[in-house]
TIVOVO-96998 format. One record per residue (C-alpha): residue number from 0; residue in one letter; x, y, z. Coordinates in Angstrom, 3 decimals, m for minus. Layout:
NUM;a;X;Y;Z
...
This chain:
0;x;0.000;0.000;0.000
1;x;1.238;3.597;m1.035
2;x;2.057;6.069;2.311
3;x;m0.603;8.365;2.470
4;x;1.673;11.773;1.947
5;x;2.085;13.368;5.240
6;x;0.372;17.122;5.308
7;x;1.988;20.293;6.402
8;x;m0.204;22.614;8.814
9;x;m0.005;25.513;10.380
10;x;0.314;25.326;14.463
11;x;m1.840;26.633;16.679
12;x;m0.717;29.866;18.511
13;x;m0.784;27.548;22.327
14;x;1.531;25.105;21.011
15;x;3.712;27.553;19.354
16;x;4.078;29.091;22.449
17;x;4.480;26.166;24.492
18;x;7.047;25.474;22.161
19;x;8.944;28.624;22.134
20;x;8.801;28.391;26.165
21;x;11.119;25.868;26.397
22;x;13.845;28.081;25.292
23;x;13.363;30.805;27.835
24;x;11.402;28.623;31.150
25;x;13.693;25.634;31.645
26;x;12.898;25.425;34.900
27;x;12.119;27.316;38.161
28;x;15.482;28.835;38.332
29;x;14.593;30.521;35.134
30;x;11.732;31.640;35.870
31;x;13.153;33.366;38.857
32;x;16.092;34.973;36.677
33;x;13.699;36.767;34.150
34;x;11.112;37.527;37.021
35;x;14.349;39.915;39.226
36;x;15.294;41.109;35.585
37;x;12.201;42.552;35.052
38;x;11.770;43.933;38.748
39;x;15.886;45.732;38.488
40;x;14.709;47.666;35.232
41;x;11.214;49.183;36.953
42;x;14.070;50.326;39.381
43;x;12.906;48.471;42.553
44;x;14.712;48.792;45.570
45;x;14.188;45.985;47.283
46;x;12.700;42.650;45.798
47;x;10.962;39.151;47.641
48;x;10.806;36.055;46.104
49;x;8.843;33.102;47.764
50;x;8.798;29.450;46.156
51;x;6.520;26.898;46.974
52;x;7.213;23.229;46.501
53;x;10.735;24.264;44.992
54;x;9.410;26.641;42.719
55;x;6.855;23.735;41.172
56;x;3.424;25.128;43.131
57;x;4.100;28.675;43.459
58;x;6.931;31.343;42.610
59;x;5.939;34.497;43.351
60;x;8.426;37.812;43.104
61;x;7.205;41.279;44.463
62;x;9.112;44.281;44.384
63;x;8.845;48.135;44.585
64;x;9.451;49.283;41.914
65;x;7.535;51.901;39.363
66;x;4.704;49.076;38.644
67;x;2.530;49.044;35.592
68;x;m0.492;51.105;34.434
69;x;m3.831;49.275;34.388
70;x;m4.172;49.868;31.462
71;x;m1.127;48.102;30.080
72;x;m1.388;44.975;32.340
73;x;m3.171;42.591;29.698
74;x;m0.364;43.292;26.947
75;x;2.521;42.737;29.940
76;x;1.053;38.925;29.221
77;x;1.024;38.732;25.314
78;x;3.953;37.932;23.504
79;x;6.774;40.246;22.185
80;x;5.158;43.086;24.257
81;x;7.691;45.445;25.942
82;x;8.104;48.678;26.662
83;x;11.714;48.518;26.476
84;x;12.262;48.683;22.757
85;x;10.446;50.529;19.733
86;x;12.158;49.981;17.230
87;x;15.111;47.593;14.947
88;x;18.308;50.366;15.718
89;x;17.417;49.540;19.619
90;x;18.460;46.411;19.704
91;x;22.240;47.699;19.126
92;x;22.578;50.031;22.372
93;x;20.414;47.383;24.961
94;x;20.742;48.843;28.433
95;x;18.266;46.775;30.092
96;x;18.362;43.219;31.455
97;x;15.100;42.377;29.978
98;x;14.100;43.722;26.184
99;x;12.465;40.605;24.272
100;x;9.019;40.114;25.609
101;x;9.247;36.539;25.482
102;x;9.409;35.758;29.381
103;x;6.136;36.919;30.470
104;x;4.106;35.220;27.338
105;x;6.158;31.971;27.368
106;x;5.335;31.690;31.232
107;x;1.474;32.150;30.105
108;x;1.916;29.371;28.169
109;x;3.304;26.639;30.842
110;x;1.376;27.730;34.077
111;x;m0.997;30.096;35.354
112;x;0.550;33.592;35.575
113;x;m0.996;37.017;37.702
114;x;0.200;39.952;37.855
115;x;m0.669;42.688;40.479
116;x;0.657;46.212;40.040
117;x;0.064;49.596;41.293
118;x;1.973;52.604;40.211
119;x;3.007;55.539;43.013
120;x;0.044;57.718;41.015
121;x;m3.034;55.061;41.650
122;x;m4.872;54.985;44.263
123;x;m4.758;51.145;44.029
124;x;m3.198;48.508;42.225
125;x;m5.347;45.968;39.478
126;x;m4.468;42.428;38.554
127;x;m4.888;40.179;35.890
128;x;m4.739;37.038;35.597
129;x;m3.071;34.681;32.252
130;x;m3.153;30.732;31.386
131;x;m2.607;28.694;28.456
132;x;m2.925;31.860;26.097
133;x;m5.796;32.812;27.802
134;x;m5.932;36.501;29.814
135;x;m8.893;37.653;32.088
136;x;m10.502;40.922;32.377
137;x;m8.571;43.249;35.058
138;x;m9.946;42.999;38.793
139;x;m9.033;45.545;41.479
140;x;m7.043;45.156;44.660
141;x;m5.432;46.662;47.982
142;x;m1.582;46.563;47.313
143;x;0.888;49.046;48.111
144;x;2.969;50.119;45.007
145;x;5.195;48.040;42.848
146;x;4.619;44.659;41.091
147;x;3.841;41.130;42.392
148;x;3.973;38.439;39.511
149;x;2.314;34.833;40.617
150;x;3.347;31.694;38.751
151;x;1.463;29.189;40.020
152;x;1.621;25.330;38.515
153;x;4.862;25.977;36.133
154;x;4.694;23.076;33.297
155;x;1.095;21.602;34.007
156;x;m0.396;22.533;30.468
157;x;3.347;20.224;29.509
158;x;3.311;17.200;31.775
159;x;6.522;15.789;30.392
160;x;7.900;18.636;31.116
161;x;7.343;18.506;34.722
162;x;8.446;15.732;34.990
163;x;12.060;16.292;33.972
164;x;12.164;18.675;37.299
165;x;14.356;17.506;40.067
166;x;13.784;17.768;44.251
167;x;12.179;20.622;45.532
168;x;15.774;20.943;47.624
169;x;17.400;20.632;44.047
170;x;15.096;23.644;42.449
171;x;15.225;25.906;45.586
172;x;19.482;25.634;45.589
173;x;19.193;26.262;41.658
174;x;16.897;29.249;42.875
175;x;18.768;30.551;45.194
176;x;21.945;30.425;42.888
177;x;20.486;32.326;40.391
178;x;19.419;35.261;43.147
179;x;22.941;34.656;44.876
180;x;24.361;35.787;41.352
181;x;22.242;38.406;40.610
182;x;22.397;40.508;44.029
183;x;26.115;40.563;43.660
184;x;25.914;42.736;40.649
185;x;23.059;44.852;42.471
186;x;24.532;44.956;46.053
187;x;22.356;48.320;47.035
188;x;19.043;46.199;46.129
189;x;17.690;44.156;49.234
190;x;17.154;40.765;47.839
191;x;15.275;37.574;50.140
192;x;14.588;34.131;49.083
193;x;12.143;31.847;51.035
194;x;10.915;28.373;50.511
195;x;7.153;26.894;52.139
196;x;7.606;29.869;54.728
197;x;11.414;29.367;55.566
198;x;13.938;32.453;54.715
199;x;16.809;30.778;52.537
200;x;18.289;34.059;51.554
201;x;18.060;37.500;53.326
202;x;20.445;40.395;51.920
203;x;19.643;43.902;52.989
204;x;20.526;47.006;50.589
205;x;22.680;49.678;50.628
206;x;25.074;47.300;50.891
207;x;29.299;47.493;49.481
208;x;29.802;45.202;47.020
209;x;32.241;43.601;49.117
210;x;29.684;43.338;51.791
211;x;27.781;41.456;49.087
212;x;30.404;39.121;48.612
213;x;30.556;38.613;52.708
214;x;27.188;38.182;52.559
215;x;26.986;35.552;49.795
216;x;30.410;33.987;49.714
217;x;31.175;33.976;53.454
218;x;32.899;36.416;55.760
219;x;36.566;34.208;56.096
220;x;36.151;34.931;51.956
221;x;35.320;38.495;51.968
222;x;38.371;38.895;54.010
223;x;40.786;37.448;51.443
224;x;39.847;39.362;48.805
225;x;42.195;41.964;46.593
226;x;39.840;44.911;45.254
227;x;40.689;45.118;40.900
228;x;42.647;47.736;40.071
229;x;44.124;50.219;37.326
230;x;41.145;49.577;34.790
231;x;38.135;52.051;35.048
232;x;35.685;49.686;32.901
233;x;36.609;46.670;34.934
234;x;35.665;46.972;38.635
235;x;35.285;44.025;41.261
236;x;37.558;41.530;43.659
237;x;39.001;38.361;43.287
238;x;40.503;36.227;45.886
239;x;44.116;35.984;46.666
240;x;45.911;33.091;44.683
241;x;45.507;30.356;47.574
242;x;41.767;30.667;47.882
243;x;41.163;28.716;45.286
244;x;38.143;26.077;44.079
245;x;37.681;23.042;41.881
246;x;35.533;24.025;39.858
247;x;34.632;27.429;38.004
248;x;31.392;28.278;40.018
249;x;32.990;30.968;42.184
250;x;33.857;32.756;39.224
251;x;31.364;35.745;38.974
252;x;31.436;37.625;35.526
253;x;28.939;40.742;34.690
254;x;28.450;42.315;31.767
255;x;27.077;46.187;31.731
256;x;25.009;44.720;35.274
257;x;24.074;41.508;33.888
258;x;25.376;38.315;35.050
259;x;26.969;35.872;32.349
260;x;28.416;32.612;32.427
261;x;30.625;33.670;29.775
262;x;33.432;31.691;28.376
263;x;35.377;34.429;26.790
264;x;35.182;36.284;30.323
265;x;35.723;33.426;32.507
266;x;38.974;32.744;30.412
267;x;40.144;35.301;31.096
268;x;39.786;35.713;34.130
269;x;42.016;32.378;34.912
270;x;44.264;33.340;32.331
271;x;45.058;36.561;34.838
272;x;45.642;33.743;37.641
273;x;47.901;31.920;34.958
274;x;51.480;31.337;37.174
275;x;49.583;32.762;40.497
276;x;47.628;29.785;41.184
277;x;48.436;25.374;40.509
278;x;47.204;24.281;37.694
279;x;43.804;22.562;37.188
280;x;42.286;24.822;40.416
281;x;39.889;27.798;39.693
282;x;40.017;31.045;41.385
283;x;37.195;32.823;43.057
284;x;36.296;36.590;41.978
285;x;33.731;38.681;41.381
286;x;34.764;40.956;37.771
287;x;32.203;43.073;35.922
288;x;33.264;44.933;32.955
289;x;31.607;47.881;31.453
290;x;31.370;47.944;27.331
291;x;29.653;50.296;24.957
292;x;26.090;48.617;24.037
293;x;26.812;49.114;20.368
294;x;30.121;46.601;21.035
295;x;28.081;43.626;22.168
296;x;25.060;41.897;20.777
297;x;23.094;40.097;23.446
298;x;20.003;39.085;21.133
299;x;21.908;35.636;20.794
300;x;19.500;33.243;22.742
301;x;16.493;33.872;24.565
302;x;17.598;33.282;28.025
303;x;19.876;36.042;27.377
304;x;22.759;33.744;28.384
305;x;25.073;33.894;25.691
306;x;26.480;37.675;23.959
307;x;28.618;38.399;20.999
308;x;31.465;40.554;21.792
309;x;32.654;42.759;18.114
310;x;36.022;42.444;19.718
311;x;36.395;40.131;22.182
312;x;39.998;39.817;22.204
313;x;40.199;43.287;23.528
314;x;37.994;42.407;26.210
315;x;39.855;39.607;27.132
316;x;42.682;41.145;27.220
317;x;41.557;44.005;29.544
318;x;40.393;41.473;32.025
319;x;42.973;38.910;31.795
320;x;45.832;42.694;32.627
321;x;43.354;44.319;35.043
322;x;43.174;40.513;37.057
323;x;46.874;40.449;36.745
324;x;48.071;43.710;37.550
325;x;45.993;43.352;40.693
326;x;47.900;40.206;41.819
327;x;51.815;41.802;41.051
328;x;50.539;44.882;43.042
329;x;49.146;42.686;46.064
330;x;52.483;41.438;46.025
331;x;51.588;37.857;44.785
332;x;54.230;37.357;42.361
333;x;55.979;33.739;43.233
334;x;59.148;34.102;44.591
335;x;61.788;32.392;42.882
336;x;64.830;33.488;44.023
337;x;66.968;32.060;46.697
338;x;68.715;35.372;48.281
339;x;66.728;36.684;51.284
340;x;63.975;38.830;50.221
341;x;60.880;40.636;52.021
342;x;57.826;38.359;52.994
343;x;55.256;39.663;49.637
344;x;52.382;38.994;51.876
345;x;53.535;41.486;54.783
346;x;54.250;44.023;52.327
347;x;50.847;43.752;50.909
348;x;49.419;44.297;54.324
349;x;48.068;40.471;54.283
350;x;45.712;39.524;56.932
351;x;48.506;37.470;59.123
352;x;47.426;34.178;61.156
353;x;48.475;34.445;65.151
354;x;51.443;33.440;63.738
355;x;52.142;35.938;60.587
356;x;51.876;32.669;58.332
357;x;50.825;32.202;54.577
358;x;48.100;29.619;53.532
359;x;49.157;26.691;51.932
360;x;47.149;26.083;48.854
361;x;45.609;22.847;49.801
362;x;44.388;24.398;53.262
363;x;43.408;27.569;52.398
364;x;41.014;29.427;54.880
365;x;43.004;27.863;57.650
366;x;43.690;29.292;61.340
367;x;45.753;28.788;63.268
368;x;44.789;28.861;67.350
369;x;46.572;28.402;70.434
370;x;49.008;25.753;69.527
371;x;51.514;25.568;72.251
372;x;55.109;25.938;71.657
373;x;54.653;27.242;68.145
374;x;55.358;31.014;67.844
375;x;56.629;32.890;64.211
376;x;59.827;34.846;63.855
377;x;60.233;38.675;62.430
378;x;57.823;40.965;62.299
379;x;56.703;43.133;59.518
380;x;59.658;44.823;57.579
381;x;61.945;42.047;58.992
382;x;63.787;40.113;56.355
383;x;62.447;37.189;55.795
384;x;65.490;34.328;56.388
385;x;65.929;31.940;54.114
386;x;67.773;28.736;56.001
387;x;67.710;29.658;60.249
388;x;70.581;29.185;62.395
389;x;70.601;25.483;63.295
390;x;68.987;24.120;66.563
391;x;70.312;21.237;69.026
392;x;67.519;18.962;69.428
393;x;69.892;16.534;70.918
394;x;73.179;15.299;70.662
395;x;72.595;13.325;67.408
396;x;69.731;15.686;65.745
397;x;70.636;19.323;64.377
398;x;67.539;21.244;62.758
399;x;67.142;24.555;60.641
400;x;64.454;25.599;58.697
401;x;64.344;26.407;55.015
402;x;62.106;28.521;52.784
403;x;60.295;28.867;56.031
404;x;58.520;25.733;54.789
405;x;60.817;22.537;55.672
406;x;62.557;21.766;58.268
407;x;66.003;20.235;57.505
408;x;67.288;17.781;60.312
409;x;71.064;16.640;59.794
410;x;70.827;13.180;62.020
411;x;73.495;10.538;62.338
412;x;72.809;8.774;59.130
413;x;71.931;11.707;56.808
414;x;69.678;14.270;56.220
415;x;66.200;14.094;56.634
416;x;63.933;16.585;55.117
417;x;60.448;17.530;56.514
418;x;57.178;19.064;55.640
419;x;56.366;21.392;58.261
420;x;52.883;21.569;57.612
421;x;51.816;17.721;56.768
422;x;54.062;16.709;59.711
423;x;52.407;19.433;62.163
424;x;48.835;18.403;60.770
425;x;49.669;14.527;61.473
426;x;50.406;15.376;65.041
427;x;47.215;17.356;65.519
428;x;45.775;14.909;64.096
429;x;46.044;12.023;66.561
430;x;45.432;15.281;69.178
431;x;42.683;15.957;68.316
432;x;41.445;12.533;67.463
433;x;42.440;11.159;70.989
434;x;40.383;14.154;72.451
435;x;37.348;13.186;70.738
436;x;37.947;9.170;71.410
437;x;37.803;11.058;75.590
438;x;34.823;12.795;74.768
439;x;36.239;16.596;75.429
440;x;37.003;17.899;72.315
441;x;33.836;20.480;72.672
442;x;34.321;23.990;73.896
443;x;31.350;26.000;74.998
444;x;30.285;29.780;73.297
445;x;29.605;32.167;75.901
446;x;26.189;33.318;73.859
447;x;24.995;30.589;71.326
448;x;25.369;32.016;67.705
449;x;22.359;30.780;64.954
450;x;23.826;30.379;61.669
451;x;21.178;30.402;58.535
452;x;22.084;27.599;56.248
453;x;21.276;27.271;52.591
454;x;19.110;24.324;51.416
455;x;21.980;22.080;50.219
456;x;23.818;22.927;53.842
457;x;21.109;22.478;55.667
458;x;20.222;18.860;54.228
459;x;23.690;18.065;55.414
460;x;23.279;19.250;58.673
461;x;20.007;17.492;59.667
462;x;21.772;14.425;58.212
463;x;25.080;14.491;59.987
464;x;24.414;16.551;63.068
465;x;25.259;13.645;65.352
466;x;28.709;13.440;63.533
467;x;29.540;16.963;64.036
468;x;28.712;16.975;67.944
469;x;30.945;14.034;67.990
470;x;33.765;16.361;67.201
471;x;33.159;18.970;69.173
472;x;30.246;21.536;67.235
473;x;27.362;21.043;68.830
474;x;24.532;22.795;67.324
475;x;20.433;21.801;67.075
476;x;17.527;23.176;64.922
477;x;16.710;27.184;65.309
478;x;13.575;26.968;62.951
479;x;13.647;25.951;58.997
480;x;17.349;26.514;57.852
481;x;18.912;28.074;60.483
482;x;20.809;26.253;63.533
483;x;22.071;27.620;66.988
484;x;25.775;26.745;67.875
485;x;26.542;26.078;70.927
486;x;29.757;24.344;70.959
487;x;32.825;24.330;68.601
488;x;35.796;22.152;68.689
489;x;38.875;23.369;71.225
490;x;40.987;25.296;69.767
491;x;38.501;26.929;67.124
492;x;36.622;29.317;69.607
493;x;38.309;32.361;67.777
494;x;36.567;31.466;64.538
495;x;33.342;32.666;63.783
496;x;31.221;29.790;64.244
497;x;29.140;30.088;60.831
498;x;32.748;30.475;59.317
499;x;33.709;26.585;60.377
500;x;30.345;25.053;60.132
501;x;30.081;26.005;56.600
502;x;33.326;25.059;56.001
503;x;33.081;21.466;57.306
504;x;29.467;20.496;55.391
505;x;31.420;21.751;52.677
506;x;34.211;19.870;52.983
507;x;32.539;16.227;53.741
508;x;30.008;17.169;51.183
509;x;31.183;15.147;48.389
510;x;31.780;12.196;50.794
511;x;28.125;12.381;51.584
512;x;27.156;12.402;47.947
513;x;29.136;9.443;47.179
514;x;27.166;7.332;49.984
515;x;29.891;7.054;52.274
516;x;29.479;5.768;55.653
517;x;29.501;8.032;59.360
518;x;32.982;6.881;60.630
519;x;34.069;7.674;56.651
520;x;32.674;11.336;56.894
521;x;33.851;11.726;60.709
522;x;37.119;10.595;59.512
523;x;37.381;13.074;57.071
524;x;36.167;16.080;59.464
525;x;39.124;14.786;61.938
526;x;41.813;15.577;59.254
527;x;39.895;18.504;57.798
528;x;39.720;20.265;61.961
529;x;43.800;19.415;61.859
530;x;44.454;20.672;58.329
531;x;42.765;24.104;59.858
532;x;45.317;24.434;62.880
533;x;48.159;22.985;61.336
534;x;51.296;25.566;60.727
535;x;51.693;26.302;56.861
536;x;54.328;26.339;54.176
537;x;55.816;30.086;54.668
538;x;55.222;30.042;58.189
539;x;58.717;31.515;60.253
540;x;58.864;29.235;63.018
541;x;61.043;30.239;66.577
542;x;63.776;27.904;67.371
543;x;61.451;26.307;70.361
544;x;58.791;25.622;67.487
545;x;61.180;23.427;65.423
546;x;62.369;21.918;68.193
547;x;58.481;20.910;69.618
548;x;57.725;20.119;66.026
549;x;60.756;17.819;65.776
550;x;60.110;16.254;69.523
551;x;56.520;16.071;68.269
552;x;57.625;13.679;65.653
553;x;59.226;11.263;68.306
554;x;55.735;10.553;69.927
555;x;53.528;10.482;66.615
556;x;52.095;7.018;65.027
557;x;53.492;6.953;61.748
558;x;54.719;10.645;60.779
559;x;56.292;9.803;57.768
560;x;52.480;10.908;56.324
561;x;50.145;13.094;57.120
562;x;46.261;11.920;57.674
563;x;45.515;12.454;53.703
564;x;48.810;9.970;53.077
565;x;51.020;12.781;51.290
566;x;54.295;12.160;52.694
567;x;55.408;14.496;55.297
568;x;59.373;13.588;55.223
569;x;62.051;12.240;52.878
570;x;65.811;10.925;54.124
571;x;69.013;11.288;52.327
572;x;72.061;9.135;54.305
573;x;75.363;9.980;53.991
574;x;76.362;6.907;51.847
575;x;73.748;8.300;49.399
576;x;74.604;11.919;49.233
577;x;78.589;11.098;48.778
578;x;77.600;8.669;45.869
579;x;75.608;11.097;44.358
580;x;78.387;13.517;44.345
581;x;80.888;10.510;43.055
582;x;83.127;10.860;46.056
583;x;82.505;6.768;46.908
């Protein structure tokens, strides 16, 4: 039998536009995005968003900003209505987040969409209400002025589109991601985030931008940042060269106010790291860039995602300078040479540790508190020695330090060569481990602090709160997402206690992913507390600290390795070292 020939029709308007939604609502998160967009150009001040069900039920943004006439509120629904362009030439000097008229319409088509509005001029505010193509006559209401925008049921008119959604945790963190990113380009805009009634984000206005990035990074972050210099169209911070990531999320680019994961800025931003920072680890930094509109196209995609840069060499250029000229001026040029020089980090004015140490790269935000014995050498605009005058730790054992990083021990045999850091974090180690196998590792706060958790943080927490009491933080359940500490382990009571319970969920995190087991993740917190209070590479160390480090040694279980297994020492005998030398 012949196939019947297969017609070609026209599609109705609905499905075109349930089509056409799927490149601007991909989910919640989205949703979210172009909702904030569109509250930042009516100028708002100060913008809610609550979710429901992760976003799924209910999102729901209101703001303050200059709201919209009644008599414009029907075409706010329909597509390709905006009032932000009027005409083909507009779309080559954009200076608004939002300018398609796609979000609105496509969100019409997927759920059930209201908007209620009321300018400064009216006396009160009228909604209307959209779904499935369809828009209802306007109603009044009591609102005070600005714009709230429901969307209520996102992807039941598409089923199979619903169900490609994740959790309602997993939405909510995507959620609050995309607001995270957003308020740091808009840090004088109050910005919260709640979820079924529970405040997951709270950021007030009028804020620096580098109270921003305190506020959404973390304090013991904000405080290790280097303020971008010599560039007036680049402005920003990025973190000093040992706070570093593995992966590029901490990497914040803006474009004219609008937040991009671009790859031509992200590039080069790390290529400004390039020689500052070991390889295959990502900075963290927070760069906008100012460009003329007319020099960048961002009608590429409807999500506004991707932009088109007429010379994007020159902008990566600027960056990749501006990122770089910030780290030689900070003073965090590696030092190569062996002749005594100045320590970069005092002359930069570096936040010191108790002990006026450097981080290590691998233990980055690390303090160091109250270890005894172990006090630095030189203060600031001292010379920084390269080898110290050796130290008698008994009649067979002579010690120095080098490159205020190793301690070099000339023994009977040979020389043996040690890692001050993994050998000072293997002794803490079995410290601090034998004080939590006696129960008494805890240390009380004078006044219990609460510390609001995100939703990923907080899943942890309710998980493995039993494991983190075990070691000595003791907190318990201050209402949805935020919990009171009330104990931190000894020896940490200087940090702030938001500061180090953050930093542990993060750090047994992917152990929890993989399915690991408690003693696994406990074990991991043990080595993670003594990676924290261990002395670093660069750390000056007093003749009675080498020699306590070195004595140290004597009593620990296995030093040759610290608790991760990196080895902590290496030996060179005599017989060895004249061979090498051909003098045997």
């Amino acid at each position: 039998m012949p196939q019947q020939a297969n017609h070609i029709r026209k599609l109705p308007a609905l499905l075109v536009e349930q089509i056409a939604a799927g490149e601007v609502v991909e989910r919640p998160s989205s949703v979210v995005k172009e909702l904030i967009e569109n509250s930042l150009d009516a100028g708002s001040s100060s913008i809610d968003i609550h979710l429901e069900d992760g976003g799924k039920r209910l999102i729901q943004v209101t703001d303050d900003g200059q709201g919209i006439a009644p008599d414009q509120l029907s075409m706010a629904l329909e597509s390709h209505a905006t009032s932000k362009l009027k005409e083909a030439v507009d779309l080559h000097r954009i200076m608004t987040l939002g300018f398609r008229g796609e979000a609105l319409s496509s969100m019409v088509a997927v759920a059930t969409v209201e908007i209620a509005s009321r300018p400064a001029a009216e006396d009160s505010a009228h909604r209307v209400v959209g779904t499935q193509g369809d828009i209802e006559h306007l109603t009044p209401l009591a609102m005070r002025p600005g714009t709230r925008i429901s969307v209520r049921d996102l992807f039941s008119a598409v089923p199979a589109r619903r169900r490609f959604l994740k959790s309602s945790s997993a939405e909510v963190s995507r959620c609050s991601a995309a607001v995270k990113s957003i308020s740091l380009s808009y840090p004088t805009v109050a910005f919260s985030l709640t979820h079924d009634e529970r405040t997951v984000l709270r950021y007030p206005a009028d804020q620096t931008l580098l109270d921003r990035i305190s506020e959404v990074l973390g304090s013991e972050v904000a405080q290790q940042m280097i303020p971008l210099t010599g560039d007036d169209a680049i402005a920003g911070w990025i973190g000093r060269p040992d706070l570093q990531r593995r992966n590029s999320d901490a990497i914040y680019t803006f474009l004219n106010g609008r937040f991009l994961r671009d790859k031509v800025l992200q590039h080069a931003v790390r290529e400004g790291f390039r020689g500052f920072q070991i390889p295959g680890q990502f900075p963290v930094a927070v760069v906008g860039i100012e460009v003329d509109p007319e020099h960048v196209d961002v009608n590429v995609h409807p999500s506004k995602l991707e932009v088109r840069f007429r010379d994007r060499e020159q902008i990566h250029r600027h960056i990749r300078r501006a990122v770089r000229g910030t780290l030689e001026a900070a003073g965090s040029v590696p030092e190569l040479r062996l002749e005594s020089d100045h320590n970069p980090d005092r002359q930069a004015g570096r936040p010191q540790h108790p002990f006026g140490a450097t981080q290590e790269a691998t233990c980055s935000e690390a303090t160091v508190e109250g270890v005894e014995g172990y006090s630095g050498t030189g203060g600031p605009g001292e010379p920084m020695v390269m080898a110290t005058d050796s130290t008698l730790v008994s009649d067979s054992v002579r010690v120095f330090q080098v490159r205020d990083s190793f301690l070099v021990l000339e023994e009977t045999d040979g020389l043996r060569i040690i890692d001050q850091h993994a050998l000072h974090e293997k002794i803490l180690y079995e410290q601090i481990r034998e004080s939590w196998q006696q129960g008494n590792l805890a240390q009380a706060l004078l006044v219990p602090e609460p510390v609001p958790l995100d939703p990923e943080q907080w899943s942890l927490f309710v998980e493995y709160s039993d494991a983190l009491a075990e070691l000595g933080l003791q907190g318990e359940e201050f209402g949805e997402g935020v919990v009171l500490v009330r104990t931190v382990p000894q020896g940490f009571d200087g940090q702030a206690p938001g500061d180090l319970l953050r930093h542990l969920l993060v750090r047994f995190e992917p152990v929890s992913s993989a399915g690991a087991e408690q003693p696994d993740i406990r074990e991991r917190l043990l080595q993670t507390m003594a990676c924290k209070a261990a002395v670093k590479a660069g750390q000056p160390l007093s003749r009675e600290a080498q020699q306590d480090l070195v004595k140290g040694r004597e009593r620990a279980f296995q030093p040759w390795n610290c608790p991760h297994g990196r080895p902590s020492e290496l030996f060179i005998s005599w017989q060895e070292l004249e061979r090498r030398f051909d003098r045997k």
